[in-house]
Residue frames as a rotation matrix with the C-alpha (Angstrom) as fourth column:
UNK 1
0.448 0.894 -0.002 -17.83
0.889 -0.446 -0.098 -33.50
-0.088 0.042 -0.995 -14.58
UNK 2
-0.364 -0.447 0.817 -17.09
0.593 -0.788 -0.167 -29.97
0.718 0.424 0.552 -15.85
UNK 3
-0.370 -0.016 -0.929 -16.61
0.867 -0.365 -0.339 -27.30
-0.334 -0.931 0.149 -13.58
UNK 4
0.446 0.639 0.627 -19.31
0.840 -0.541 -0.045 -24.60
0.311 0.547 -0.778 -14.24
UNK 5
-0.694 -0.693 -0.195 -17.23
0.703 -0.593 -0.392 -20.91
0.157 -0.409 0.899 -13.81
UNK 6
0.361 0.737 -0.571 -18.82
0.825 -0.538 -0.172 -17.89
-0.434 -0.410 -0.803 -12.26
UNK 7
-0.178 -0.135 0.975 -18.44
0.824 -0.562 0.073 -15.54
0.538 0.816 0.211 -15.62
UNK 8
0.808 0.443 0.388 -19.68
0.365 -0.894 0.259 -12.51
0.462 -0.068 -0.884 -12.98
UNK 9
0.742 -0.560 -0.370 -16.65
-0.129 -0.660 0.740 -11.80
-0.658 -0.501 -0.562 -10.79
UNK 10
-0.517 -0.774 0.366 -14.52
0.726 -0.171 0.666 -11.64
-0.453 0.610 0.650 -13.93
UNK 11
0.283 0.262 0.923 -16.99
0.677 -0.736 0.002 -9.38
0.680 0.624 -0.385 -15.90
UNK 12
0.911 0.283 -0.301 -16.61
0.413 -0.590 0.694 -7.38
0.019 -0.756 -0.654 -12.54
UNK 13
0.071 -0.993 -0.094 -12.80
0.560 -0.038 0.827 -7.39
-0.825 -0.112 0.554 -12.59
UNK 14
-0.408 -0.505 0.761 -12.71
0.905 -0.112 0.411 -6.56
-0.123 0.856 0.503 -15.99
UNK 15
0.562 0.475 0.677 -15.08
0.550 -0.826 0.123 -3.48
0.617 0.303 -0.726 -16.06
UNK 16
0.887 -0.232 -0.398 -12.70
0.042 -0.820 0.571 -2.23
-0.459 -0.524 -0.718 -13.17
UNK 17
-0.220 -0.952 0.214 -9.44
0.796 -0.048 0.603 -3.00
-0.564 0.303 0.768 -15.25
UNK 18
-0.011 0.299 0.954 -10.88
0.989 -0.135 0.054 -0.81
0.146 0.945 -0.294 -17.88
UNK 19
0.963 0.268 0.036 -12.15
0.243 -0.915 0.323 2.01
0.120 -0.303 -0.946 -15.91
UNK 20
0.623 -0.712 -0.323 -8.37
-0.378 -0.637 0.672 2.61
-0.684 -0.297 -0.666 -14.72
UNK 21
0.433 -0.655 0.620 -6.51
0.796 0.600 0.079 0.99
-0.424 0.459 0.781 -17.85
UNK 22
0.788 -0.290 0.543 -5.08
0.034 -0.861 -0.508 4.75
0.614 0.419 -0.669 -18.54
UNK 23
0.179 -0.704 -0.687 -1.74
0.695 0.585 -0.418 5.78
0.696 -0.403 0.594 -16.99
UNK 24
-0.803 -0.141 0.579 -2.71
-0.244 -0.809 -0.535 8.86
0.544 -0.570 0.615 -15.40
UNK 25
0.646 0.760 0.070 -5.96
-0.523 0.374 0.766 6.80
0.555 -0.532 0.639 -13.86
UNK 26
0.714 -0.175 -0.678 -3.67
0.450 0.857 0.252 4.59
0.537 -0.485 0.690 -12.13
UNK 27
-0.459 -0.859 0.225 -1.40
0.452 -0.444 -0.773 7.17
0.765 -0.253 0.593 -10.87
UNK 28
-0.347 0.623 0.701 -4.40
-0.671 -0.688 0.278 9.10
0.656 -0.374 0.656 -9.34
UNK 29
0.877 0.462 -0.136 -5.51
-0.095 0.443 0.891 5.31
0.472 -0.768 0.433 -7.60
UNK 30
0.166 -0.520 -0.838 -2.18
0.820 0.545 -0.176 4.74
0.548 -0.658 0.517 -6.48
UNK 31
-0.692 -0.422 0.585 -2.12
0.076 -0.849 -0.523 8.38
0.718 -0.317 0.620 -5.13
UNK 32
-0.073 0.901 0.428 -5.58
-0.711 -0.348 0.611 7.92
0.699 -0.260 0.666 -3.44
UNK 33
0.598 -0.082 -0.797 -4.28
0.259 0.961 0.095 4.60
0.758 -0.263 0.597 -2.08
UNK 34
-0.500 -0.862 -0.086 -1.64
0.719 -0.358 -0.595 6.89
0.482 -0.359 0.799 -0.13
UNK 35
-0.996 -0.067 -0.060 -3.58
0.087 -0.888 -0.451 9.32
-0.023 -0.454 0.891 0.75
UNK 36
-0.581 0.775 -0.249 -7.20
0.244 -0.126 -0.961 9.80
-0.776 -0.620 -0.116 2.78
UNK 37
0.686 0.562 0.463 -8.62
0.721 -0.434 -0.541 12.29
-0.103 0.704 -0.703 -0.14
UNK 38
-0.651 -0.658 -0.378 -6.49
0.412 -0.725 0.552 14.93
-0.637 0.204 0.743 -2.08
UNK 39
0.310 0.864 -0.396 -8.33
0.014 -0.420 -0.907 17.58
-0.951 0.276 -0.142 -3.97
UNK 40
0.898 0.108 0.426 -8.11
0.439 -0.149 -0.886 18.31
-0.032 0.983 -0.181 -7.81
UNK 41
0.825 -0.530 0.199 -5.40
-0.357 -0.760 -0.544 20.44
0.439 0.378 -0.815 -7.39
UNK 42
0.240 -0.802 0.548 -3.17
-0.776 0.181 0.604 18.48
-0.584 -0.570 -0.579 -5.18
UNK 43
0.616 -0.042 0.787 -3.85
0.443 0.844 -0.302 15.62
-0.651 0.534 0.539 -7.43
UNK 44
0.912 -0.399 0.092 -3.01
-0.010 -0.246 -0.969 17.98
0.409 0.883 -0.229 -10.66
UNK 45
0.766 -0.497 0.408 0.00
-0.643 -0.604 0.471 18.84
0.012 -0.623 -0.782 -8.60
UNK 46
0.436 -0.190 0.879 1.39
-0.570 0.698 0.434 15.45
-0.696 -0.690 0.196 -7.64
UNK 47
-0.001 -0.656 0.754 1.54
0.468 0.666 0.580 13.96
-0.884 0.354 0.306 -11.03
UNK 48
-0.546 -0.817 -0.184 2.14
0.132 -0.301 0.945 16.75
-0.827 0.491 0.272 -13.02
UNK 49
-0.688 0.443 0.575 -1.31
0.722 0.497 0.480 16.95
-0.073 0.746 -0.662 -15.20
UNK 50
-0.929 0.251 0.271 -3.21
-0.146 -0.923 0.355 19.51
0.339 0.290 0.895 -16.54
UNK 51
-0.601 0.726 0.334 -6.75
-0.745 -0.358 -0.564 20.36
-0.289 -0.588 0.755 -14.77
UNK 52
-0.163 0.386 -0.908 -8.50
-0.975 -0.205 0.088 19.75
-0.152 0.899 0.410 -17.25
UNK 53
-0.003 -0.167 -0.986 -7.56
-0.644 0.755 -0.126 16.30
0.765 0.634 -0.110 -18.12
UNK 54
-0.813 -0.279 -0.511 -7.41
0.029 0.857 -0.515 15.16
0.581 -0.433 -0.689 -14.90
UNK 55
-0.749 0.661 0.048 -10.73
-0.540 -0.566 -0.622 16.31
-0.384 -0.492 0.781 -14.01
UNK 56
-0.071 0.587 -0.806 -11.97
-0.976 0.127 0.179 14.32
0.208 0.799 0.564 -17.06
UNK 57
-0.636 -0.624 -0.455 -10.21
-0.274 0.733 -0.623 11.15
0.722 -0.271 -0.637 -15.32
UNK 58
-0.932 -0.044 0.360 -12.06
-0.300 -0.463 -0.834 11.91
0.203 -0.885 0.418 -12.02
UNK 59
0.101 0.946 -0.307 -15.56
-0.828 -0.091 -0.553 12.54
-0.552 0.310 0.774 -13.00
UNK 60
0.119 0.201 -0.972 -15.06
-0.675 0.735 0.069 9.05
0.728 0.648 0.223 -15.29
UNK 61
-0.556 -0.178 -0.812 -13.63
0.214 0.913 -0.347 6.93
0.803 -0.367 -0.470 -12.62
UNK 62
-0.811 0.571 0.128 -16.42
-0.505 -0.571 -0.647 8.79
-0.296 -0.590 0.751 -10.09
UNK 63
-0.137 0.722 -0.678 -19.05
-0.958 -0.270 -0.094 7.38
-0.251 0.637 0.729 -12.44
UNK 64
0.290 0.324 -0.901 -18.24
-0.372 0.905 0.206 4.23
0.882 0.276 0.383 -12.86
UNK 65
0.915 0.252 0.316 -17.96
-0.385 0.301 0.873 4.03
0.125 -0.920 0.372 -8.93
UNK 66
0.385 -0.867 -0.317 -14.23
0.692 0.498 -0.523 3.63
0.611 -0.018 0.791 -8.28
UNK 67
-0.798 -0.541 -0.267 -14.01
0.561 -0.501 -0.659 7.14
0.223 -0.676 0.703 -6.58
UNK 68
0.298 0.851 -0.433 -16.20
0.952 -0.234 0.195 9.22
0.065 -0.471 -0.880 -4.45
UNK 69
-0.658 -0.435 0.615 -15.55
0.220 -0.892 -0.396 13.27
0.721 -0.125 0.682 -3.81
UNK 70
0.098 0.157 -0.983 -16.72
0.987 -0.140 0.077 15.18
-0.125 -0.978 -0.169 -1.30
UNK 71
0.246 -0.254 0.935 -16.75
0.219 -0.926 -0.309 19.33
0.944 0.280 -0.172 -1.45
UNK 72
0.263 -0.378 -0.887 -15.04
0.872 -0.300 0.387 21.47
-0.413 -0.876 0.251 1.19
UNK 73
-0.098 -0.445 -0.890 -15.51
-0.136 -0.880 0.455 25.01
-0.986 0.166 0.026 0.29
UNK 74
0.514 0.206 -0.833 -14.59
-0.710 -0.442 -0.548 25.47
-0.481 0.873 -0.081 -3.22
UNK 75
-0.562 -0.732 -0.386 -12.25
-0.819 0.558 0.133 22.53
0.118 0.391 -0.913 -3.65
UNK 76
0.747 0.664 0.004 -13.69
-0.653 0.734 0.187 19.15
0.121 -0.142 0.982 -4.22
UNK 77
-0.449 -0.711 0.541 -11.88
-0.801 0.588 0.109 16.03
-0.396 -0.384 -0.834 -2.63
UNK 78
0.180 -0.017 -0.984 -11.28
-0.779 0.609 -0.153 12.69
0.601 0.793 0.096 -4.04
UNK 79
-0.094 -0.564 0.820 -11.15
-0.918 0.369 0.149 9.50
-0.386 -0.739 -0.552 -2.67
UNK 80
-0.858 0.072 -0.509 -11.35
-0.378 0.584 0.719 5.82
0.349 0.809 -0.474 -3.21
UNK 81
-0.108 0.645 0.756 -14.52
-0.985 0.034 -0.170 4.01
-0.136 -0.763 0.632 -2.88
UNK 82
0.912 -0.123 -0.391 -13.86
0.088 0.990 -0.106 0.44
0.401 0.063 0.914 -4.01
UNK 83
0.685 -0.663 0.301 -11.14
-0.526 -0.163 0.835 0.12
-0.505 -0.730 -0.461 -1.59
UNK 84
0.580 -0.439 0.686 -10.03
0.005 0.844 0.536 -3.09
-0.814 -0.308 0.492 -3.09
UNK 85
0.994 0.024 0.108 -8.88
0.107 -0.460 -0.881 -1.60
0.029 0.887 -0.460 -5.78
UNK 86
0.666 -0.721 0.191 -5.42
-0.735 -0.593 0.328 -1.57
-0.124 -0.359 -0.925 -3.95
UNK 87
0.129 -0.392 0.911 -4.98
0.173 0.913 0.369 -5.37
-0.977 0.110 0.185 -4.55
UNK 88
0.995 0.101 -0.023 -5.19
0.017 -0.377 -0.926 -4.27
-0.102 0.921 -0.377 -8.07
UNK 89
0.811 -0.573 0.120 -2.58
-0.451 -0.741 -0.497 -2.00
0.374 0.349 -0.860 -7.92
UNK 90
0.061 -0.981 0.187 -0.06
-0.802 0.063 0.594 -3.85
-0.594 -0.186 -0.783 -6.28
UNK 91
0.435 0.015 0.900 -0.91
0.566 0.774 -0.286 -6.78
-0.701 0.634 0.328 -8.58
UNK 92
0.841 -0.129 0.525 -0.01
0.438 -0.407 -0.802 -4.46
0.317 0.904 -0.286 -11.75
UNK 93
0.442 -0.886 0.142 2.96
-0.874 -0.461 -0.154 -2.74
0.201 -0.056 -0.978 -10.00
UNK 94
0.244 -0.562 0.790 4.65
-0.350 0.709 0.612 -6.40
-0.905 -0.425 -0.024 -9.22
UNK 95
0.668 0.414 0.619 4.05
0.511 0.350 -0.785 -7.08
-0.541 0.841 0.022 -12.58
UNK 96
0.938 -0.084 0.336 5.73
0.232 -0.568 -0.789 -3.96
0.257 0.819 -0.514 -14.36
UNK 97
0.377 -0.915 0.144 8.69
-0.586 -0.115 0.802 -4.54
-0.717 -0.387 -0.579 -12.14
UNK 98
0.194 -0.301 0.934 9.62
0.297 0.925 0.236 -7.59
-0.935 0.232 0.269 -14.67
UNK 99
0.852 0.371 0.368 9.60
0.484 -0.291 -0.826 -4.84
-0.199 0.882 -0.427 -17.98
């Protein structure tokens, strides 16, 4: 008897591979993985990326529910809200050790 697969917790996987399949998205989860919540600017800071562009990152991976923010003052904080998102990342960094 064929075994009937559950086609949802791959469509799930895959819509999060996408959302962070950029290499400044994955820098920003593995920075958020490290750290509580960093604002925009510590982020821009950290890896070296123009506002701008990593703002555009943000507000995309915000949207499709991978990160949450939070305001304080004028600075808005980042964080993660699919936590598990860290099994990810060490899946994809074990991986790129072998390149």
């Amino acid at each position: 008897m064929l075994e009937i697969i559950d086609l949802e917790k791959f469509e799930k996987a895959a819509f999060i591979l996408k959302t962070v399949a950029h290499p400044m998205r994955l820098a920003i989860v593995e920075l958020l993985t490290n750290n509580e919540s960093l604002s925009v600017n510590e982020i821009c800071e950290k890896i070296n990326g123009e506002q701008s562009l990593v703002s555009h990152h943000l507000i995309n991976m915000k949207l499709k529910g991978i990160l949450q923010s939070s305001r304080e003052g004028q600075f808005i904080h980042y964080s993660l809200k699919l936590k598990e998102i860290n099994k990810l990342l060490d899946c994809v960094q074990s991986c790129t050790c072998h390149f």
